[in-house]
Each structure stands twice: as C-alpha cells, then as structure tokens.
C-alpha positions as a Python dict, from the first residue, in 0.01 Angstrom:
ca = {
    (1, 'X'): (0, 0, 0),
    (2, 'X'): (131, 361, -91),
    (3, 'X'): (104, 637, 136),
    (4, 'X'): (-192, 835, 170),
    (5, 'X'): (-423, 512, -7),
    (6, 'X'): (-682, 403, 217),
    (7, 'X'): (-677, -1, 249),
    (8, 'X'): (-863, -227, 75),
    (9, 'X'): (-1082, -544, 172),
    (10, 'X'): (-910, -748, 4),
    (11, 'X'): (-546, -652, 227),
    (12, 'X'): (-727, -660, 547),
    (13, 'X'): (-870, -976, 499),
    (14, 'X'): (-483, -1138, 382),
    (15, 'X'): (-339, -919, 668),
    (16, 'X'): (-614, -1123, 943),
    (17, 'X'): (-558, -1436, 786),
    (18, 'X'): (-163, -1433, 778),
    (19, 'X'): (-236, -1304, 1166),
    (20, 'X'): (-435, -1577, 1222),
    (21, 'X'): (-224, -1856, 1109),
    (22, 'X'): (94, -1709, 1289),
    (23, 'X'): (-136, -1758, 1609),
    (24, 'X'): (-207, -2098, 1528),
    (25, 'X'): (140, -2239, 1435),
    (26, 'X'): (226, -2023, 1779),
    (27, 'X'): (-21, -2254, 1949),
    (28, 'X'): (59, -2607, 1753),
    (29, 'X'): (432, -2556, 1859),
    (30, 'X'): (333, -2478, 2225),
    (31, 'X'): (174, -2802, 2241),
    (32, 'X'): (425, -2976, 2067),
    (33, 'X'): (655, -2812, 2294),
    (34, 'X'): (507, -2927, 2611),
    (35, 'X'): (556, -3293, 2540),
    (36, 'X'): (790, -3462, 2771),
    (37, 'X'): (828, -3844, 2669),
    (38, 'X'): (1164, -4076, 2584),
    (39, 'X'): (1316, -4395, 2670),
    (40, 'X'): (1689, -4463, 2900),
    (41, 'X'): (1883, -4755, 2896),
    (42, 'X'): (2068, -4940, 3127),
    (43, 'X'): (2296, -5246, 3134),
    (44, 'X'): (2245, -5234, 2744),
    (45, 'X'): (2504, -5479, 2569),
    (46, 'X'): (2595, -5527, 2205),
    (47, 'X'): (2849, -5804, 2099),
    (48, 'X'): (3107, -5688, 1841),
    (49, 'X'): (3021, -5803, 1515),
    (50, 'X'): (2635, -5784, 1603),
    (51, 'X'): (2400, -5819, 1321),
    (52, 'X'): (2031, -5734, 1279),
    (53, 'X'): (1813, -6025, 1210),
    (54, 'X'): (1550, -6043, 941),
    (55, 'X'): (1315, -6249, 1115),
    (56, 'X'): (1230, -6291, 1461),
    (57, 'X'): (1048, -6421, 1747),
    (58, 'X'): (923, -6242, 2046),
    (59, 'X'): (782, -6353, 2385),
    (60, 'X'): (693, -6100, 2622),
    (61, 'X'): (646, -6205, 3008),
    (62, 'X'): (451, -5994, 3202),
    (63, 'X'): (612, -5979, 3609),
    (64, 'X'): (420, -5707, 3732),
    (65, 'X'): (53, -5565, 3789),
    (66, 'X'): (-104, -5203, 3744),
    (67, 'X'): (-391, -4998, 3589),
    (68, 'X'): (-437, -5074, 3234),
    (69, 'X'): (-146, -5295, 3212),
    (70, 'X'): (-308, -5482, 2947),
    (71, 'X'): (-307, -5207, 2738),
    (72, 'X'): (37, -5057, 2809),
    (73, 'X'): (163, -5411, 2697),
    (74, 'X'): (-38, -5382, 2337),
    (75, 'X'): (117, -5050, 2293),
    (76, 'X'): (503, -5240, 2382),
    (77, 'X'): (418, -5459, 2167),
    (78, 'X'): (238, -5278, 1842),
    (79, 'X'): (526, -5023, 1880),
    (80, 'X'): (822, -5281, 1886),
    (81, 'X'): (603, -5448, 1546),
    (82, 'X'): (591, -5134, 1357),
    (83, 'X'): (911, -4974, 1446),
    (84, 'X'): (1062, -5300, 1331),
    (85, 'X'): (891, -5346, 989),
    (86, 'X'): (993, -4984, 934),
    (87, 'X'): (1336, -5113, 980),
    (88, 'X'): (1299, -5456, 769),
    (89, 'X'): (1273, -5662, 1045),
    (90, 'X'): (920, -5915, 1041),
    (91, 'X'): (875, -5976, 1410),
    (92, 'X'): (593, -6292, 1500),
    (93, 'X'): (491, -6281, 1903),
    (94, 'X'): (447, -6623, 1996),
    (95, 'X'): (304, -6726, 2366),
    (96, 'X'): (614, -6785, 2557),
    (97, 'X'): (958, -6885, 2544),
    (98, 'X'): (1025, -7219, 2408),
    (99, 'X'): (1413, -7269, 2413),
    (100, 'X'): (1412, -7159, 2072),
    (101, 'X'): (1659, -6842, 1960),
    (102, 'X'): (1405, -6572, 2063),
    (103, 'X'): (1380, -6198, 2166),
    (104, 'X'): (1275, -6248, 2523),
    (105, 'X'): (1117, -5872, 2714),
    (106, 'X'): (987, -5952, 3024),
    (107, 'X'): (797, -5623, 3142),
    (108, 'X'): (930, -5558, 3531),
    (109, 'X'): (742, -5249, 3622),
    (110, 'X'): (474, -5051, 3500),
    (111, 'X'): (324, -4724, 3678),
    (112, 'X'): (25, -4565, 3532),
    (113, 'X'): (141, -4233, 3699),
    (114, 'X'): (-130, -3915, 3708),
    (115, 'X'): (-224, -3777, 3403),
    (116, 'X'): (-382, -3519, 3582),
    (117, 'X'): (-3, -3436, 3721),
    (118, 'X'): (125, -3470, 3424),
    (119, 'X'): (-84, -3181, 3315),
    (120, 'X'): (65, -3003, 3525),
    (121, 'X'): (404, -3073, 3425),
    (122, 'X'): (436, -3193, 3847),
    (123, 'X'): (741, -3488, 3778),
    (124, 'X'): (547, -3715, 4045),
    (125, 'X'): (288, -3795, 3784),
    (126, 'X'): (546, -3962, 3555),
    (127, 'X'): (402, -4295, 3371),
    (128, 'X'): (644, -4547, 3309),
    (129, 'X'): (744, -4914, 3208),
    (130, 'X'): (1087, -5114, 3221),
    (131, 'X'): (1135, -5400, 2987),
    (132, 'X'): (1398, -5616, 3039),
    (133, 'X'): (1523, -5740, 2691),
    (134, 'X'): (1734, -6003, 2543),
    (135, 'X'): (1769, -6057, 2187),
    (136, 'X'): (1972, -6321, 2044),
    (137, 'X'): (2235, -6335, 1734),
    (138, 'X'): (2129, -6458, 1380),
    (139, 'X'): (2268, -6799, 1453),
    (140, 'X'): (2114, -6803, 1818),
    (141, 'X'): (2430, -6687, 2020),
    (142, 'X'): (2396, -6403, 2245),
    (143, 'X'): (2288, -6079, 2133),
    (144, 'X'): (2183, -5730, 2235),
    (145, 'X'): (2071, -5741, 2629),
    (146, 'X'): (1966, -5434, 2830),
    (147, 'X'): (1678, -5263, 3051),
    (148, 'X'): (1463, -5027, 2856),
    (149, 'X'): (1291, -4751, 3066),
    (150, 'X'): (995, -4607, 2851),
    (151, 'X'): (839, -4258, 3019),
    (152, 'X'): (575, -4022, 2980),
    (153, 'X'): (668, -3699, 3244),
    (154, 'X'): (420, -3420, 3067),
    (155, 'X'): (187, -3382, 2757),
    (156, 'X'): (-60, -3226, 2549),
    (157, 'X'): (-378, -3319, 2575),
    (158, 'X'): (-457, -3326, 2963),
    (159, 'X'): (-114, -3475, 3036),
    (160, 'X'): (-55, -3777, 2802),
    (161, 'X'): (-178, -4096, 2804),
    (162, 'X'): (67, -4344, 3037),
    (163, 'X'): (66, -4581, 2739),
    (164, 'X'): (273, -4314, 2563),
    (165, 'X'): (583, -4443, 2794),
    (166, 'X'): (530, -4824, 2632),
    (167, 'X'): (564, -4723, 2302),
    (168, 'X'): (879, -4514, 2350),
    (169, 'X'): (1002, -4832, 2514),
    (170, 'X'): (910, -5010, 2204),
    (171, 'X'): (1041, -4756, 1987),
    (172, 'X'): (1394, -4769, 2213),
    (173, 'X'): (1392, -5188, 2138),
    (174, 'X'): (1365, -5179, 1793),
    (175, 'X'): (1645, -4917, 1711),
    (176, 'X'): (1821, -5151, 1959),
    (177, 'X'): (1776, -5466, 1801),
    (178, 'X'): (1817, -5313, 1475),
    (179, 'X'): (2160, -5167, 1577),
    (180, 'X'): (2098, -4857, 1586),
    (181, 'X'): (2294, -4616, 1846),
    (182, 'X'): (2056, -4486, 2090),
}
C-alpha cells in the first residue's frame, strides 16, 4: 500500500488471515513443545560383530501388575512391530519362550502415573514401564541385552496418556535390536 491510499478489503482480509495462522502455528508448537516423553537404557550390551536379524520371534512375560497394564503391553508390543517393519525386520509374538533363539522382554514395572499431574508438568505424575530385553544373534548366540525404561513426564492433551511411555520403550527396542545407536 502507498502512502496516503486508504486499504482495501481485500489486504485486510490477507493481513487477518496471515495473523491468524501465525497464532495458530504459535499454538501447535506450544503443544508440541510441552511434550515430555523418551526412553533410558541401562545395562544395554551389544556383541562386536552384532548383526540385525530379518526375522524374529518375540515372547513378552509380564512380572508385574497395574492400571491398564493390558493395554500398556499392546502398545510395547504394536510399537516394537511397527518400528521393526519400518526397519525390515518381520517380528511374530508367539506365547512364551520355548528354548528356541528368541527376543525375550519380560515387562518388570509398570506405573500408570497421574495424568492429571502430568498436566501439570508436576514430575510425580510420571508414567512409566521397564522392559527387560534379550535378543539373540542370527545364529542363536547371544545378542543385544539391556533394561529399557519407557516414560511419559508431561503432555498435550490433559497430560498424556501413560501408554505413551510403552511405546517409546518399544520404539527404544527396535532401534536396539536393529543396531541402531541410541
């Protein structure tokens, strides 16, 4: 617009709307922002040499109780599936360990946490979930062995769901039975 020319409709209306959307990517990134979720390791060993497999089998033992358990364990376990086929990796669940070459996680804890804490970004309504993994070579020797520690501290939408902390745990698995460096 020159000086002196009164504005037009048509520039108010692109001025509000390019206002507008600056607000809302402001707000989208504050959310985004606010999300406090990952996964530690501990103990986690990888023999020299160590190869990814193509194929595997996975039991999963369940050694501890909580609320919605049950579901924390379907996110472990549809996270670890799909984080590994994203890697090239087919991965069948069978019931339990057989004495077979298997990837063996035995979930140790679980805690729900409060989501209504974690709202309020308070770290004593953490969510979390420790999966104790072994995962053997291609020719059935021992593999990549550590203790996973999948956590949900804050996040958006009243706090995060606890569940969130089982598939970061899943997510940390399959990088590390891909060999991936955490």
């Amino acid at each position: 617009m020159l000086d002196g020319e009164k504005p037009n409709r048509e520039q108010f209306v692109t001025d509000l709307s390019f206002v507008r959307f600056i607000a809302a990517m402001g707000f989208v990134a504050l959310l985004v922002g606010c999300a406090n979720t990952g996964s530690t390791w501990s103990h986690a060993q990888t023999p020299s040499g160590y190869r990814a497999p193509q194929t595997l089998n996975v039991s999963v033992a369940v050694q501890t109780q909580g609320e919605d358990l049950d579901d924390a364990v379907k996110e472990l376990k549809g996270s670890l599936r799909s984080e590994l086929k994203s890697r090239g990796i087919q991965a069948t669940f069978v019931g339990k360990a057989d004495g077979s070459p298997m990837t063996e996680l035995r979930v140790v804890e679980w805690a729900a946490g409060s989501r209504w804490k974690r709202y309020w970004r308070d770290d004593d309504g953490e969510g979390h979930i420790v999966v104790v993994v072994k995962s053997p070579t291609l020719d059935g020797q021992p593999g990549f062995n550590g203790t996973v520690r999948g956590y949900v501290k804050a996040g958006v939408w009243y706090g995060g769901s606890a569940s969130i902390s089982a598939s970061e745990a899943g997510l940390a698995i399959a990088k590390a039975i891909a060999g991936e460096p955490e």
